[in-house]
C-alpha positions as CSV (number, residue, x, y, z in Angstrom):
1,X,8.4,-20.7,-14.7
2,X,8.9,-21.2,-11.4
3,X,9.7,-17.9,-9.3
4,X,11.8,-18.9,-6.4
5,X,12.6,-22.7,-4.7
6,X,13.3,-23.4,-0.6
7,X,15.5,-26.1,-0.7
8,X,15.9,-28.4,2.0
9,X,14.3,-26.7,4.7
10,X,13.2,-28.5,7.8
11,X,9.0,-27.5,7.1
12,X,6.4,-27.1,9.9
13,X,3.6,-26.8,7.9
14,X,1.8,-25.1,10.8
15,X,-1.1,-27.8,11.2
16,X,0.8,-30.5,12.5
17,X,3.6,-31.0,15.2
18,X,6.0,-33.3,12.9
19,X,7.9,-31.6,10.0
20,X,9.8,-32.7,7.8
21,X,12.7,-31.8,5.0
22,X,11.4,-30.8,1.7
23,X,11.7,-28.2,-0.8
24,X,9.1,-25.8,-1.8
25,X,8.3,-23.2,-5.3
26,X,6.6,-20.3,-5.2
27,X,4.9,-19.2,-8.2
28,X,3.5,-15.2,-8.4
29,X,1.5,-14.9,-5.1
30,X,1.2,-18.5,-4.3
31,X,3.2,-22.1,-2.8
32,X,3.2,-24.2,-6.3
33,X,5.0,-27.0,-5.7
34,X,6.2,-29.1,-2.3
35,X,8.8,-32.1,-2.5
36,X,12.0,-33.1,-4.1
37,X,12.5,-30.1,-6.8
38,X,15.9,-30.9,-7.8
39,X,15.7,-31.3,-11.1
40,X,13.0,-28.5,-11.7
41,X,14.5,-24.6,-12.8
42,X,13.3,-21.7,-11.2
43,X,14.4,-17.8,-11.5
44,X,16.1,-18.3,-7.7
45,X,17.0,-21.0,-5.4
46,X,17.5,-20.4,-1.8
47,X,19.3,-22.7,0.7
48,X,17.1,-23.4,3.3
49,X,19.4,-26.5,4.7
50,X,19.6,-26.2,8.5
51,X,17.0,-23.6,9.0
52,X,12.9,-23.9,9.7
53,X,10.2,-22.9,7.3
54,X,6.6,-22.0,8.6
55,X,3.7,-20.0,7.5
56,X,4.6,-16.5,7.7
57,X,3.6,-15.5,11.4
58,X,-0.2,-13.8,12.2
59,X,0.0,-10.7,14.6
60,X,-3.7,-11.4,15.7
61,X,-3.8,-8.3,17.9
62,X,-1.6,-4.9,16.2
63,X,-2.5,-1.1,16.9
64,X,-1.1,-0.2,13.6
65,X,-3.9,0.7,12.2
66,X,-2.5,4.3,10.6
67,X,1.1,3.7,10.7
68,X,0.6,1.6,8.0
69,X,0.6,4.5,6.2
70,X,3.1,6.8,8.6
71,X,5.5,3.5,7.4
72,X,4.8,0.8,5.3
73,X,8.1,-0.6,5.6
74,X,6.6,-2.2,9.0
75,X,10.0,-3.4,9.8
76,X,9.8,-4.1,13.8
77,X,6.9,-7.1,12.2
78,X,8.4,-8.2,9.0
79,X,11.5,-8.6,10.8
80,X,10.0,-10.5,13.5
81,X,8.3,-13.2,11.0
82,X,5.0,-11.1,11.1
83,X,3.3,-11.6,7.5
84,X,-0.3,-10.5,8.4
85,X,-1.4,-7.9,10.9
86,X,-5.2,-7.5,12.5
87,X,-5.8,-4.1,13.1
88,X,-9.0,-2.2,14.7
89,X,-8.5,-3.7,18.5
90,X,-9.4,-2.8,21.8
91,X,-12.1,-1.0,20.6
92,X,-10.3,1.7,18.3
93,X,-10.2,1.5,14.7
94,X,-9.6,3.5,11.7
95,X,-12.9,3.6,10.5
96,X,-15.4,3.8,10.5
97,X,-15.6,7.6,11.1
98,X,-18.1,10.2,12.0
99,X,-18.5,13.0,14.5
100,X,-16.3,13.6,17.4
101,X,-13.9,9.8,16.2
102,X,-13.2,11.6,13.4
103,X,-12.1,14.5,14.3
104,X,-9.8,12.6,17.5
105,X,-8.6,10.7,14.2
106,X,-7.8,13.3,12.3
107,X,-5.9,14.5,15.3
108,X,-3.8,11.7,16.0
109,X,-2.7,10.4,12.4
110,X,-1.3,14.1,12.5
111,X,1.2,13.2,14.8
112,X,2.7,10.7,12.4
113,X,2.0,12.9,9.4
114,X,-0.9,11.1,8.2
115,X,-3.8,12.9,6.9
116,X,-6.9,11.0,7.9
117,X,-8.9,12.2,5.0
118,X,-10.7,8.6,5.0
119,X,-14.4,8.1,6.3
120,X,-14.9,4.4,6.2
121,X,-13.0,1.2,5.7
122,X,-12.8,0.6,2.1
123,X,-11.0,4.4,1.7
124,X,-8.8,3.4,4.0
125,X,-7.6,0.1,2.9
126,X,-7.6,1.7,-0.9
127,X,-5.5,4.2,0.3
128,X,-2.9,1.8,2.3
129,X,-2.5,0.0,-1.1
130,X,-1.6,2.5,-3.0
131,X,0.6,3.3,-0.9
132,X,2.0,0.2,-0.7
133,X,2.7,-1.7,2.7
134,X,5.3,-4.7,3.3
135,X,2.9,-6.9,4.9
136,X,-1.0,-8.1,4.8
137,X,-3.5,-6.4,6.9
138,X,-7.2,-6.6,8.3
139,X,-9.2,-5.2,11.1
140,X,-11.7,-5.5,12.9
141,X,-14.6,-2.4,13.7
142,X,-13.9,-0.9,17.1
143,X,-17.1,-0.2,19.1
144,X,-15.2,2.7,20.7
145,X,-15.2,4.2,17.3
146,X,-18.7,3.8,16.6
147,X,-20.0,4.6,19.9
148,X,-18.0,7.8,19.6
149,X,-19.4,8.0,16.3
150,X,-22.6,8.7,17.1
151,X,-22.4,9.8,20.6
152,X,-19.2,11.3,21.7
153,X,-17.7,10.4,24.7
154,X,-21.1,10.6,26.2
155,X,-21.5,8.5,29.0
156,X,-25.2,7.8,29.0
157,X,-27.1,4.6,27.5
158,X,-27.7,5.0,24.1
159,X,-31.3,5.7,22.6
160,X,-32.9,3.5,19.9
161,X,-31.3,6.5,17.4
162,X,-28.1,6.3,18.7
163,X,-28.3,2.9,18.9
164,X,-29.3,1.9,14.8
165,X,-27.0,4.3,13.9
166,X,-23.7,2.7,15.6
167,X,-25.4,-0.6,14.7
168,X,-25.3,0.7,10.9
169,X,-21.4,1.2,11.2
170,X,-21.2,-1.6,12.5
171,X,-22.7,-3.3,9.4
172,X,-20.9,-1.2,7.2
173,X,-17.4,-1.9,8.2
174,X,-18.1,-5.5,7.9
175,X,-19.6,-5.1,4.6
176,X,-16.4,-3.1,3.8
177,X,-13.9,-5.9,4.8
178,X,-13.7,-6.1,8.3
179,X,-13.3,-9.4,10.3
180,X,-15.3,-8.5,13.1
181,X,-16.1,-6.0,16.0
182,X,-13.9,-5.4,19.0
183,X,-14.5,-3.5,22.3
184,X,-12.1,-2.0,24.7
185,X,-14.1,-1.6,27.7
186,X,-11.9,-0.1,29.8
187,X,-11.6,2.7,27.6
188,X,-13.8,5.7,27.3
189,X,-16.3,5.7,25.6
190,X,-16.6,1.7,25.0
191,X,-16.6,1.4,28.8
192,X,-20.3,3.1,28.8
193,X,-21.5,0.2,26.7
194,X,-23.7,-2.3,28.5
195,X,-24.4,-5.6,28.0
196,X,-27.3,-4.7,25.4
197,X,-25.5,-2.5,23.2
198,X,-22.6,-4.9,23.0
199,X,-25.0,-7.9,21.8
200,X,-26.9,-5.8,19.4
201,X,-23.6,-4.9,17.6
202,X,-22.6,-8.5,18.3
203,X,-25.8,-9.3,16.5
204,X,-25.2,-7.0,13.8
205,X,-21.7,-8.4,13.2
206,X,-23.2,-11.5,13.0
207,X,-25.7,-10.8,10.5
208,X,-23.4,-9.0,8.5
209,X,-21.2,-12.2,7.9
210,X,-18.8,-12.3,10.3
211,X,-19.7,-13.5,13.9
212,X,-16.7,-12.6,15.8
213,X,-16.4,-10.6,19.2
214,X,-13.3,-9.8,20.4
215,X,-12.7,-8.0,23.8
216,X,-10.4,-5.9,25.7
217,X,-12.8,-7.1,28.6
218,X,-13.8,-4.4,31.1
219,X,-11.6,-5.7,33.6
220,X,-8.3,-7.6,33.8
221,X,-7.4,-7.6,37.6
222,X,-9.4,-7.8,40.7
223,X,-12.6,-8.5,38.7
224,X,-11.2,-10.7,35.7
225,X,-12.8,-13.6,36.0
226,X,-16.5,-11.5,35.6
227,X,-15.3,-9.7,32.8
228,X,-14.4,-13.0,31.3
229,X,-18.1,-14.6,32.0
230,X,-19.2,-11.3,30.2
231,X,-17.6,-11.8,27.3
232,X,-19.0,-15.1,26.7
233,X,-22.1,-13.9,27.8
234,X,-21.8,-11.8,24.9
235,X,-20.9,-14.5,22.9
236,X,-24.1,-16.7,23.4
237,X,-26.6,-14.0,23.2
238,X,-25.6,-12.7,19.9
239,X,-24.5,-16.5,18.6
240,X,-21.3,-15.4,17.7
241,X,-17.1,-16.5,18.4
242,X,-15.6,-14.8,21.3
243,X,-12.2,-14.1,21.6
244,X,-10.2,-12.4,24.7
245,X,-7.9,-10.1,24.1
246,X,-4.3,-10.2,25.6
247,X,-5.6,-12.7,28.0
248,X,-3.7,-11.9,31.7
249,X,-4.4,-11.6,35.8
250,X,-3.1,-8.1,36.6
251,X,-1.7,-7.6,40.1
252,X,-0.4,-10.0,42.2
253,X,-3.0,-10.6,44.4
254,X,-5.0,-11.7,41.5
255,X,-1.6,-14.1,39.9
256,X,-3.1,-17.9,39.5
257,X,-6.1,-16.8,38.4
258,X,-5.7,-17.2,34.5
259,X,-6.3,-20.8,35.5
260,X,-9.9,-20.4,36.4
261,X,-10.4,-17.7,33.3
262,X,-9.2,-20.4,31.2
263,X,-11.4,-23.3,32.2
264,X,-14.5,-21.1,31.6
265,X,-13.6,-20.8,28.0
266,X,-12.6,-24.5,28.1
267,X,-16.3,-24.6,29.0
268,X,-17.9,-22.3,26.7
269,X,-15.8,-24.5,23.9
270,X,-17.8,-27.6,25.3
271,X,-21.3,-25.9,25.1
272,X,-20.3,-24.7,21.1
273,X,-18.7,-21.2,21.9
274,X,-16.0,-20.6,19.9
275,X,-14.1,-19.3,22.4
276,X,-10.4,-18.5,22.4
277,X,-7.9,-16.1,23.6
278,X,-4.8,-14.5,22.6
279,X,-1.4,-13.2,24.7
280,X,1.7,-11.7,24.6
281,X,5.3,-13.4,26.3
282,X,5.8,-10.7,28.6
283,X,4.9,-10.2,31.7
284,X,4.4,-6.1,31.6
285,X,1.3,-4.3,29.9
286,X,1.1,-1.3,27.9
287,X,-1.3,1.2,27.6
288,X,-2.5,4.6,28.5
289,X,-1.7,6.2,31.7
290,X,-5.2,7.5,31.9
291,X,-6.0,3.8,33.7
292,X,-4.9,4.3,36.8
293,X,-8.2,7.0,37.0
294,X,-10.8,6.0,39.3
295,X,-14.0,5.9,37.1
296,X,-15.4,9.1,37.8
297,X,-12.9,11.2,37.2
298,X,-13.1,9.3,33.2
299,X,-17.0,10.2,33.0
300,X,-17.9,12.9,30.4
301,X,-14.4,12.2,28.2
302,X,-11.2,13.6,27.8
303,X,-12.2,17.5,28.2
304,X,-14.4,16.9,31.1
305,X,-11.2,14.8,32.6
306,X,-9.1,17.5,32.0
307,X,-11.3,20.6,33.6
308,X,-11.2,18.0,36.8
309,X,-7.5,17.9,36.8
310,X,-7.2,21.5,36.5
311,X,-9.3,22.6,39.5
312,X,-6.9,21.9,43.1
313,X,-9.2,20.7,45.5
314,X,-10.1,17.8,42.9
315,X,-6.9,17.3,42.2
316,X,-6.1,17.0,46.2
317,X,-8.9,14.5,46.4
318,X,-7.7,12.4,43.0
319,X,-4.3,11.7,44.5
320,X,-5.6,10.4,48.2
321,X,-7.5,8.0,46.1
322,X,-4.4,7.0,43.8
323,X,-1.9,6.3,46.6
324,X,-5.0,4.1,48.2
325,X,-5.3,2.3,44.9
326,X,-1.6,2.2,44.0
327,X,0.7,3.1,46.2
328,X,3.8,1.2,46.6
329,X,3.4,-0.1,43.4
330,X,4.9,3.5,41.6
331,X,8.3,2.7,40.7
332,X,6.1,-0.5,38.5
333,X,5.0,2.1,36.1
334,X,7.5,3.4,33.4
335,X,6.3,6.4,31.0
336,X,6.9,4.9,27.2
337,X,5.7,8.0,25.5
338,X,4.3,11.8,25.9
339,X,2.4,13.7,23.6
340,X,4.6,16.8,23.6
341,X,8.0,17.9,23.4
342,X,7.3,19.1,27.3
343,X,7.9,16.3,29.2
344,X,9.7,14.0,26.5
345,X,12.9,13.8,29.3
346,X,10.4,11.8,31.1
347,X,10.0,8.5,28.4
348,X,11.8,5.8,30.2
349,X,11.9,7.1,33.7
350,X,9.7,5.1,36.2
351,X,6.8,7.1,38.1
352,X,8.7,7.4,41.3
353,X,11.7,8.7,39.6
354,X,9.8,11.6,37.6
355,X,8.3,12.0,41.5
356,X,11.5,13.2,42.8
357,X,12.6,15.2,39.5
358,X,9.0,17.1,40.0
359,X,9.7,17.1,44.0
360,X,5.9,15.9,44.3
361,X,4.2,12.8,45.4
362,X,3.9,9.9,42.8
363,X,0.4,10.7,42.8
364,X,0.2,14.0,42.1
365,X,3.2,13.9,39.7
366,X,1.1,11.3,37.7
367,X,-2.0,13.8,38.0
368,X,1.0,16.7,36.6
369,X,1.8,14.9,33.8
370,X,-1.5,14.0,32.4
371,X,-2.5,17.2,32.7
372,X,-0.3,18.8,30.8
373,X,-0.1,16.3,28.1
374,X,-3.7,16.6,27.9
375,X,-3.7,13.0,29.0
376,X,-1.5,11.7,26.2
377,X,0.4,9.5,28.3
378,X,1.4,6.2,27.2
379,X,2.9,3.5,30.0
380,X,4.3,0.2,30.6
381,X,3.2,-1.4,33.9
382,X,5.0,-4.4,35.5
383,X,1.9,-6.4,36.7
384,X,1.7,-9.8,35.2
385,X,3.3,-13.1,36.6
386,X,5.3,-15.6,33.8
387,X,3.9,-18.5,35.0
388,X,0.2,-17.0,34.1
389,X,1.9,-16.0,30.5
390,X,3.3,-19.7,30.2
391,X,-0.4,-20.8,31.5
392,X,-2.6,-19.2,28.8
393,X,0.0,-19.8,26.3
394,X,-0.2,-23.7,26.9
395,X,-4.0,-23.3,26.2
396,X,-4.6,-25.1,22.5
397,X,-6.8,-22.2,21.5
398,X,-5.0,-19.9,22.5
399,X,-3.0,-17.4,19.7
400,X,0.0,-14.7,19.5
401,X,-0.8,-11.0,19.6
402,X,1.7,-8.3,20.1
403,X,-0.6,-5.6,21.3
404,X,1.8,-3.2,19.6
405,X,2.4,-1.3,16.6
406,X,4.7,-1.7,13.4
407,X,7.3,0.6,14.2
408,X,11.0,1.3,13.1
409,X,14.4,2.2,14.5
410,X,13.9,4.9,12.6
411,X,11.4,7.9,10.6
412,X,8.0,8.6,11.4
413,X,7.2,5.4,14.1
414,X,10.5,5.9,15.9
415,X,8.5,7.8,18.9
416,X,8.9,7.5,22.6
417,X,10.1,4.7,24.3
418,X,7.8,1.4,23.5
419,X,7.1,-1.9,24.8
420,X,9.8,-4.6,24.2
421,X,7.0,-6.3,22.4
422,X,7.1,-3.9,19.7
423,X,10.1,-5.6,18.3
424,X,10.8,-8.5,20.1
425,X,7.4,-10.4,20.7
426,X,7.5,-13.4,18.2
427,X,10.8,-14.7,18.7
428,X,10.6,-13.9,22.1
429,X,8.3,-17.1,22.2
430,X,11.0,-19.3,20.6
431,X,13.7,-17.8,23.1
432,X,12.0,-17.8,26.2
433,X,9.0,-20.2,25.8
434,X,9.9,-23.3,23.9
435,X,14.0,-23.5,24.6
436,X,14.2,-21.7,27.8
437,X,11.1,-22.6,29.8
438,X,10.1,-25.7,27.6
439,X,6.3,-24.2,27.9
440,X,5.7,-25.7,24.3
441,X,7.4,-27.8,21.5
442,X,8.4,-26.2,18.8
443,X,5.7,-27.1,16.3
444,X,3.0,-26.2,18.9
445,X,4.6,-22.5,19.2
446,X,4.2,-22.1,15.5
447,X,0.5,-23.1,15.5
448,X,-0.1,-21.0,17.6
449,X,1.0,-17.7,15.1
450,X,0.1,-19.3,12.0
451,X,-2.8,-21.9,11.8
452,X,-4.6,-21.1,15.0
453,X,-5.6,-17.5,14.5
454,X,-5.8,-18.2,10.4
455,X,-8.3,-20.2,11.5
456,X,-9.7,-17.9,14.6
457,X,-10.0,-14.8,12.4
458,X,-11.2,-16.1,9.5
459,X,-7.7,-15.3,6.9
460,X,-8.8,-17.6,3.7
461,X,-5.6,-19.6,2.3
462,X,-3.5,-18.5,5.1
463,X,-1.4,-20.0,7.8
464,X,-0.6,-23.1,6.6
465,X,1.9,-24.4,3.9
466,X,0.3,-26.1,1.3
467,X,0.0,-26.1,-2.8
468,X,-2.3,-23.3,-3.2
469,X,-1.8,-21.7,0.1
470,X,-0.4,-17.9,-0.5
471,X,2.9,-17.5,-0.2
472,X,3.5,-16.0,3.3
473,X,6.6,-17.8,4.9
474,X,9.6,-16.8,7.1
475,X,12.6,-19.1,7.1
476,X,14.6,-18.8,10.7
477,X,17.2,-21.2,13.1
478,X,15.2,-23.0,15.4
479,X,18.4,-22.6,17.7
480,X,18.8,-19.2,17.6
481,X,15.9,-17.1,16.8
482,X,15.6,-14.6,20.0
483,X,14.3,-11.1,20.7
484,X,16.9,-8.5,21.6
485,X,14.7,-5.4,22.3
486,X,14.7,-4.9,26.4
487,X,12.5,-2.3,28.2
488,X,15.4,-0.3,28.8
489,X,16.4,-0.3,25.1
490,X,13.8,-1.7,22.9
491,X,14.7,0.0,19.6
492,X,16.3,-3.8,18.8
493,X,15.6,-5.9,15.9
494,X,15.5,-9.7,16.7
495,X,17.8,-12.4,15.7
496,X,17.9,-15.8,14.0
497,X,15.1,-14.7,11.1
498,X,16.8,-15.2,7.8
499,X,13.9,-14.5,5.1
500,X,10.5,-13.5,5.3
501,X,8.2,-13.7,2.1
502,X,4.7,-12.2,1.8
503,X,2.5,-13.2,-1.2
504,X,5.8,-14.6,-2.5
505,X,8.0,-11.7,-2.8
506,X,11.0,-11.7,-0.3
507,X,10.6,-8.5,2.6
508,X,13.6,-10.2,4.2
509,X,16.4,-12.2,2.9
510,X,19.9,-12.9,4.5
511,X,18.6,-11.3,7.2
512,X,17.8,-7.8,5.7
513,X,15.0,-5.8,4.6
514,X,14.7,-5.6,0.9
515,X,12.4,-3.0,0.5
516,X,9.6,-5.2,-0.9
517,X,6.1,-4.2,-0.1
518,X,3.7,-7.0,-1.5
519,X,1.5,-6.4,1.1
520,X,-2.8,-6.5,0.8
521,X,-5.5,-5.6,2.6
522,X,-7.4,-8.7,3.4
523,X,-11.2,-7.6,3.2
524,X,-13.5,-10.7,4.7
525,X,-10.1,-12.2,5.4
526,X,-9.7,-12.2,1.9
């Protein structure tokens, strides 16, 4: 018996441009049947005249990680057309943990009111499935989290022992389902990784079964297009795919430049790289507040960090050198979330405004407040150009990433104030990039979240529609689909998405959540 039929639907099959009208059946987990199905009886038929269906949508680059667990619902992605999410970027993930990642872990899933009792990757997913989760997820192994593993947030080289041992974590996490390794190298620790350690977990990646680097690259302003050159330096040592995270030129001195980042992966795709990128339609970035640190205020982690921002004469010394690096650009820094109820009055507000509320100078008030949140600062900062986002989206192998987290409008992900892209990201694309700028066709937008990184992340039997395929779809109006989240209120759900369906069960329909969570963890992309 045939579960549920689409009929009449205008279908992008998410390999090619053209669609076409059809109907479709979904049978348990899987697309059955495509073509006139009239005459055939299924349990449910759904009108899908008037409206476009496409392989559900692939969030390439999430930070849900454990929040699939604070909230399976996951309804800022499943209402966005999000079926699958890739966890572990930047250099973080949730496993595999040992040491000092562990215990920072245990830490923050606290805050959600998740108890990280898991150790490595295959206890985690186990424990997302049971307790259920709307949508499909992966990750990759973060080399922050092995690094930190097995040496802290020491900022030295590693030894040979220091080195097998994140190498075997490495090799365990793929062997335990993950899609490949990631590094966040502006982050501590993964910014004390050199060029050696990064190709000998490249290597072990590799050898492991899945030959896939993906990078937060160490730098994505002044000295981008070196970072970039590093990556895929990385890349052809170790023999494996390279892929660059949330792919932008920050600051506007450095605006134009995504053109010249982007013909040196052209390159590298010549020579047999598989090189690719991902990117997000927005043209502000989000991430910890911590970044605006001159290196060596970073070295020795978080506590040493903290004992230099408690002594005056460094502090003195660390805001002369912020207002050198960033002054004037204060009031393009907005604080999205705290870590305590202290300074919660502060989410929202720009730095310069929190400046006058303290009566201090931007710099100093910045040093204040990571201080006493004990550098649990996250912020949104206004750097990025749209014609460099339109630029790397045009690129044919380039994909969709959020960089953000399943959240809600409500419960335990409902925290701070987040990054439009959080709920808007996806549709955003239709809305702003194929009918307001015309950057792409409409077809070309949807290969780019379905087909593309299916194909870039290895995802087996997703991302396309065919018989066979699983049965992740969203049904939406071409016209109409739109994001509605703004940074001033981005607790918005988007419009024009009618039905979503993950391994054939409906997580939307007529617009609302159902409650559904057919998610599965997708070990080997699996």
């Amino acid at each position: 018996m045939i579960d549920e039929i689409i009929e009449g639907a205008t279908l992008y099959d998410g390999d090619s441009a053209r669609p076409f009208a059809t109907d479709l059946a979904i049978v348990d987990a899987r697309i059955a049947l495509i073509g006139d199905l009239r005459e055939r009886d299924a349990l449910r038929r759904t009108d899908g005249r008037g409206r476009t269906l496409a392989p559900g949508f692939i969030d390439v680059h999430s930070h849900s990680d454990e929040l699939w667990l604070a909230d399976g619902r996951c309804i800022g992605k499943i209402r966005q057309g999000v079926t699958t999410e890739i966890g572990g970027n930047c250099g973080t993930s949730v496993a595999p943990l040992r040491g000092l990642a562990r215990e920072r872990k245990i830490q923050h899933a606290r805050t959600v009111g998740v108890d990280a009792s898991w150790r490595d990757l295959d206890e985690f997913f186990a424990s997302v499935e049971r307790a259920g989760v709307a949508l499909n997820i992966a990750s990759l192994v973060g080399l922050g989290t092995t690094r930190r593993s097995v040496a802290g947030d020491d900022d030295a080289r590693l030894d040979d022992t220091a080195l097998a041992a994140e190498i075997a974590l490495v090799r365990e996490g793929i062997d335990h389902g993950a899609l490949g390794i990631s590094s966040g190298l502006i982050y501590v620790p993964s910014r004390y990784a050199d060029l050696d350690e990064l190709v000998a977990c490249a290597i072990a990646s590799r050898e492991a079964g899945m030959a896939r680097y993906v990078s937060h690259i160490r730098n994505e302003s002044d000295d981008m297009i070196a970072a970039v050159d590093e990556a895929l330096r990385i890349g052809e040592l170790a023999e494996t795919a390279v892929h660059v995270s949330h792919h932008k030129a920050s600051g506007k001195k450095n605006w134009g430049n995504v053109h010249r980042s982007l013909a040196a992966l052209a390159r590298a795709r010549e020579r047999g790289i598989a090189a690719s990128a991902d990117v997000y339609p927005y043209t502000a970035m989000w991430t910890g507040l911590d970044t605006v640190l001159p290196d060596d205020a970073l070295v020795g982690g978080r506590e040493a960090t903290l004992e230099r921002l408690a002594d005056p004469e460094t502090v003195v010394a660390l805001a002369l050198r912020l207002e050198l690096d960033h002054g004037g650009t204060w009031h393009d820094i907005a604080i999205s979330s705290v870590s305590s109820l202290r300074n919660e009055r502060y989410a929202g507000m720009r730095v310069d405004e929190i400046a006058a509320r303290m009566r201090l100078s931007p710099a100093r008030a910045v040093l204040r407040l990571l201080f006493e949140e004990r550098l649990g600062v996250e912020a949104i900062f206004f750097s990025m150009s749209e014609d460099d986002v339109a630029a790397v989206l045009s690129a044919e192998f380039v994909s969709i990433g959020s960089d953000a987290s399943a959240r809600a409008i409500d419960g335990p992900t409902a925290i701070g104030v987040p990054h439009p892209r959080t709920f808007g990201c996806f549709p955003r694309v239709f809305g702003r990039f194929v009918r307001g700028r015309k950057t792409l066709e409409l077809g070309e937008a949807i290969r780019r979240m379905t087909s593309i990184p299916a194909r870039q992340f290895g995802l087996i039997d997703r991302g396309t529609i065919a018989r066979g395929s699983f049965a992740d779809l969203v049904l939406f109006d071409a016209d109409t689909i739109v994001d509605t989240a703004t940074y001033d209120r981005p607790y918005s759900y988007p419009i024009g998405v009618d039905a979503v369906w993950i391994n054939g069960r409906a997580v939307v329909r007529d617009g609302e959540v159902t409650g559904s969570r057919p998610g599965r963890a997708l070990r080997g992309g699996r």
